[in-house]
N, C-alpha and C positions, 0 to 999 in steps of 0.2 A: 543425418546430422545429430540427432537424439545421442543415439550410442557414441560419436566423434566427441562430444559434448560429457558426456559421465565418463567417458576411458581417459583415466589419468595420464597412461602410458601416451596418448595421444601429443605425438610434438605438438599442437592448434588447438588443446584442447581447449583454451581462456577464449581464443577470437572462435571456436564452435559457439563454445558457452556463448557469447554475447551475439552472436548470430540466431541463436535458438530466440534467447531471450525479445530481441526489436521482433522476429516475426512472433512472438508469442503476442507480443502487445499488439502489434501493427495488424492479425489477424484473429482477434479474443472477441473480433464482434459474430455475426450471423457462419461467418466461415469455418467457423473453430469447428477442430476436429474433435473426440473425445480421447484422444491418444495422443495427442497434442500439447502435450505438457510437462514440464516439470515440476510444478504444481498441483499436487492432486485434487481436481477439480471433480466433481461429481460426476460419475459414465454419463455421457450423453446431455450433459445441461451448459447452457451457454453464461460465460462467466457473469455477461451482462443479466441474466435472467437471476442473479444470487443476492437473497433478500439481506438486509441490515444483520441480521441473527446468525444467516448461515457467511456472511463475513467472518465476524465475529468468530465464529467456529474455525474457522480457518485458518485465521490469523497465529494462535498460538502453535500449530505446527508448520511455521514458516522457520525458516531459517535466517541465519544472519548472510548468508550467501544470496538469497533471493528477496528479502524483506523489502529493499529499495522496488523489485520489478513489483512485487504485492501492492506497493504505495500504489503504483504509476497505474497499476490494472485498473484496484479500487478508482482512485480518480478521473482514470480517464475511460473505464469501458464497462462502467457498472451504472446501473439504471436505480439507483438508493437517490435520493434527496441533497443537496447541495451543505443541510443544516446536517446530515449524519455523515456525509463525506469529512465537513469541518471537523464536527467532532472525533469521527479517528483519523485521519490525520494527524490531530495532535496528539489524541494516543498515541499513535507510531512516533511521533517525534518525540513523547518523553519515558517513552519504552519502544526503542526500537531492534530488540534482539542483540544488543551489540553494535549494529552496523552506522556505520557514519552515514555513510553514503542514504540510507534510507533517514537519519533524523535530520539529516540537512535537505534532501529533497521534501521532507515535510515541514522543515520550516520554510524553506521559499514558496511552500505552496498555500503555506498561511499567513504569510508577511501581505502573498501578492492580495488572500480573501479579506483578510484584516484591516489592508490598508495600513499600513505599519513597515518600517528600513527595517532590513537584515542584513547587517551587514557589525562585525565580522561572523564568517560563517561561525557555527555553535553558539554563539551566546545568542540566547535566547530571551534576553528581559523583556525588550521591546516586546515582541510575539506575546510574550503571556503577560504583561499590560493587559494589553490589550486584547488577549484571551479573557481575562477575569471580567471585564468590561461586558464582553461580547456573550459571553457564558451564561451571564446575571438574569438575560432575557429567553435562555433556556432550560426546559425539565426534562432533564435524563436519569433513569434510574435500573436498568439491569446492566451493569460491568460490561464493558467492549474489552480492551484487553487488560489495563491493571488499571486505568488514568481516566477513561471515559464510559458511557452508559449507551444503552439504545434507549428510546422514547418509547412508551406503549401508548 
């Protein structure tokens, strides 16, 4: 499925590609293989096992073609803090490589932690309100990727 998925020439190669991608997400817990990727994830370390720092690290060689599945991993199969998910998250949504697809799923995903309407998709005011609000009662200080910090 891997090589169906990078061969262009491939008539199926978009439904490989999003084939790879849900079992990327759907098996990035205990199951994950190290070969398993299109992602290049550490040999042998489980996505969930990847500290605040070595996100971070990672993020800047994401593409605009994968940066929405990077969100989805981060949030949903990583073992970081709910308060450092928030904060990139909104990273991603105000540098997200390019990709729509990734700055919109990180505004729904902050509209939903914020408590704050999203609606219409991209305009972001409401969110970052209520980011600035939400922000005031936290201390970040080394760069995530342009927009936010980790905590030491």
């Amino acid at each position: 499925m891997l090589s169906w998925a990078a061969d262009t020439n491939f008539k199926l190669q978009n439904q490989a590609l999003d084939a790879v991608r849900e079992l990327q997400i759907a098996y990035g817990g205990d199951r994950a293989k190290s070969g398993f990727s299109l992602i290049e994830w550490q040999p042998n370390v489980n996505p969930a096992a990847f500290s605040a720092e070595q996100l971070a690290q990672v993020w800047p060689k994401i593409t605009k073609r994968f940066a929405r599945d990077f969100l989805r991993i981060v949030w949903e199969n990583t073992n970081t803090t709910r308060e450092f998910k928030t904060y990139f998250i909104h990273s991603i949504m105000t540098n997200s490589h390019g990709s729509l697809l990734a700055a919109n799923q990180a505004a729904v995903s902050l509209s939903s932690t914020l408590q704050v309407s999203y609606n219409p998709s991209l305009v972001f005011d409401d969110i970052e309100r209520a980011w600035q609000a939400w922000a005031k009662t936290n201390n970040w200080t080394t760069p995530l990727t342009n927009a936010a910090s980790i905590k030491h």
